[in-house]
N, C-alpha and C positions, 0 to 999 in steps of 0.2 A: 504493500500500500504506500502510496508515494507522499503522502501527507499525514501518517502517522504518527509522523513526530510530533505532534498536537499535545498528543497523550501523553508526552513524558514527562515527568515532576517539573522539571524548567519552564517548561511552556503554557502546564495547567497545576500549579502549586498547590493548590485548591482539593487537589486528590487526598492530599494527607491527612484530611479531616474527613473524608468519605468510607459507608462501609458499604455493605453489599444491596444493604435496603436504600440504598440512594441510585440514582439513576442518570448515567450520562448517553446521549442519544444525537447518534449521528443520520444527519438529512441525505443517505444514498452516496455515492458512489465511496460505498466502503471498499470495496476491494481485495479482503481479506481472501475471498472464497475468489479464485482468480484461477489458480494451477497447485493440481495437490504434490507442492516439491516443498524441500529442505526452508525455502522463505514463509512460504505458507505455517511449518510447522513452527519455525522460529518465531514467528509475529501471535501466534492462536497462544503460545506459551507464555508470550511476554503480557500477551491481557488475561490473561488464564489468570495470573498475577498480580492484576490488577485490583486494588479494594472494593473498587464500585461494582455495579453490575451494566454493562455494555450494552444499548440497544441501539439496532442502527436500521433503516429502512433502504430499499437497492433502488439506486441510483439507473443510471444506463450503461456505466462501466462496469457490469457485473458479471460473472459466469453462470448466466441463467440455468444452463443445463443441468449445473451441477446444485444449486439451490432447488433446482425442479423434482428433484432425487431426494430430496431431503423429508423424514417424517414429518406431519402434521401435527402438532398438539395445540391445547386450547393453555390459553397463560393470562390471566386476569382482564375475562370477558373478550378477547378477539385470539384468532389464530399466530401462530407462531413455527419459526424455526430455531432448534436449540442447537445451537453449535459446541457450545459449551454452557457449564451451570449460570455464566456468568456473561455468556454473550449469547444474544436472542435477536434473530431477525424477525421484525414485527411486517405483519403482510399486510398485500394492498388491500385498501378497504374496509379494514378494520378499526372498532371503536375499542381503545383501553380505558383501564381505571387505573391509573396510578395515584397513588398516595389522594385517591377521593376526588381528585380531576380526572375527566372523562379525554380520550385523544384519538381523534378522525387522524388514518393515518393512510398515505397512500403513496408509494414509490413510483418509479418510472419516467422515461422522456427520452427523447427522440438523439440518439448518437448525432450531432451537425456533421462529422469526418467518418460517417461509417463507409464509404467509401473508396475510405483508403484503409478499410480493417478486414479481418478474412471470417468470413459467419462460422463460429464453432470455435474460433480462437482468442480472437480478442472482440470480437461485436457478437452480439445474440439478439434475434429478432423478438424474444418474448420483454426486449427494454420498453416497449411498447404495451401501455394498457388493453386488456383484452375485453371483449365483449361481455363475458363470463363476468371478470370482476369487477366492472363496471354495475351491472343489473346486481350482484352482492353489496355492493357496497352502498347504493342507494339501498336497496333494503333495509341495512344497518342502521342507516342515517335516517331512516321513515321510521324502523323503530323506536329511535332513540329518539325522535318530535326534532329530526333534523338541528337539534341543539347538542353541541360538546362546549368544551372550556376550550379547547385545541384543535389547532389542525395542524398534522406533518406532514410534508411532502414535500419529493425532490423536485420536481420544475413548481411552476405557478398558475395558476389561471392565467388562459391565452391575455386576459386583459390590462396585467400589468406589465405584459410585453413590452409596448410601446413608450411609455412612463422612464420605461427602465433603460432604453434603450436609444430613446428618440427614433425610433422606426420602426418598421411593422416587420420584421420578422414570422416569417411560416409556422403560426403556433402547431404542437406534435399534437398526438392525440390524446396524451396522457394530458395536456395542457389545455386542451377544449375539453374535457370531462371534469378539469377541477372548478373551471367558467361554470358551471351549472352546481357544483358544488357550495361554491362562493355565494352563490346565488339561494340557494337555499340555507347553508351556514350565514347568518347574519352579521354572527355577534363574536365568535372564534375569534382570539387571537391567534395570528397564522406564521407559519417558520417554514423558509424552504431554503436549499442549499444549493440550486443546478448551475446557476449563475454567475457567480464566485465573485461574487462583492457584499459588501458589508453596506446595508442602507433601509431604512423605515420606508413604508407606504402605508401610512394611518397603520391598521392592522396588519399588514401584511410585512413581514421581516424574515428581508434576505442574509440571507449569514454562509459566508465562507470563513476569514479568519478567527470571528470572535467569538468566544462560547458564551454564553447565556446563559442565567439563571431565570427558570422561567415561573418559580413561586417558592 
């Protein structure tokens, strides 16, 4: 993972007063699950390690196939993948309870250089929201009176594209499905990571370098 070093005591000090029931959560292109060699085993051990407990949502740079292998369990009201006791991929569409706040969570968005990547090595075409979890995850959100305290995900609503950006950019699909999200989420304060700038829009907060405490 190329931006791991986030996580080392120097850069997130803040660890040393964290235990397992505290929660740090990273917005997608974790990386971790990339190719099962020697780096992969060295990085799983070093947050293996780790006080906290690790939750991160997939980005577009991820090894879909091999996440797609991965059992299913349920982990405080939405599905999950358990990597380890203490790292947990939380899936698309899913509403959590963490520590009594509820969190809309939804990974994915559209590789811009998949074109220069090889399908099954370094780009997978499930980075892209599916039909399936789309129709789940409104569901979720119909049962929950489309109200959470949160929403995670890796790109943004197609509509803060331009804001962001001054130009209209080809919103993905994962990116027009969180537009109808937004729309129904009112009141969420919202965190996404695809974009890699640090900057506010009313509720909506992008975050690449900064970590956040979010209550």
């Amino acid at each position: 993972p190329i931006d791991i070093h986030k996580l080392n005591t120097k850069k997130f000090p803040e660890q040393t007063n964290l235990t397992r029931a505290d929660f740090v959560i990273v917005l997608g292109d974790f990386g971790l699950l990339w190719k099962e060699d020697k780096e992969y085993r060295y990085w799983k051990e070093w947050l293996e390690q780790k006080p906290f407990t690790l939750l991160w949502l997939d980005g577009n740079h991820e090894n879909f196939d091999w996440i797609d292998r991965l059992p299913v369990s349920e982990w405080n009201g939405g599905k999950v993948h358990f990597i380890s006791e203490n790292i947990i991929h939380l899936m698309r569409g899913q509403i959590f309870d963490l520590d009594g706040r509820s969190f809309f969570v939804c990974g994915g968005a559209t590789s811009t250089d998949k074109e220069y990547r090889r399908i099954g090595v370094s780009w997978w075409p499930q980075e892209d929201i599916s039909w399936a979890e789309c129709s789940e995850a409104m569901d979720n959100l119909e049962k929950a009176d489309n109200t959470v305290d949160f929403v995670l995900s890796h790109t943004c609503p197609a509509s803060l594209l331009t804001p962001m950006f001054q130009f209209s950019p080809a919103p993905d699909p994962t990116a027009r499905f969180l537009e109808e999200v937004a729309r129904r989420v009112k009141s969420a304060e919202w965190y996404f990571g695809h974009h890699h700038i640090d900057k506010d829009f009313g509720r909506f907060h992008a975050v690449y370098r900064r970590i956040t405490r979010l209550f």
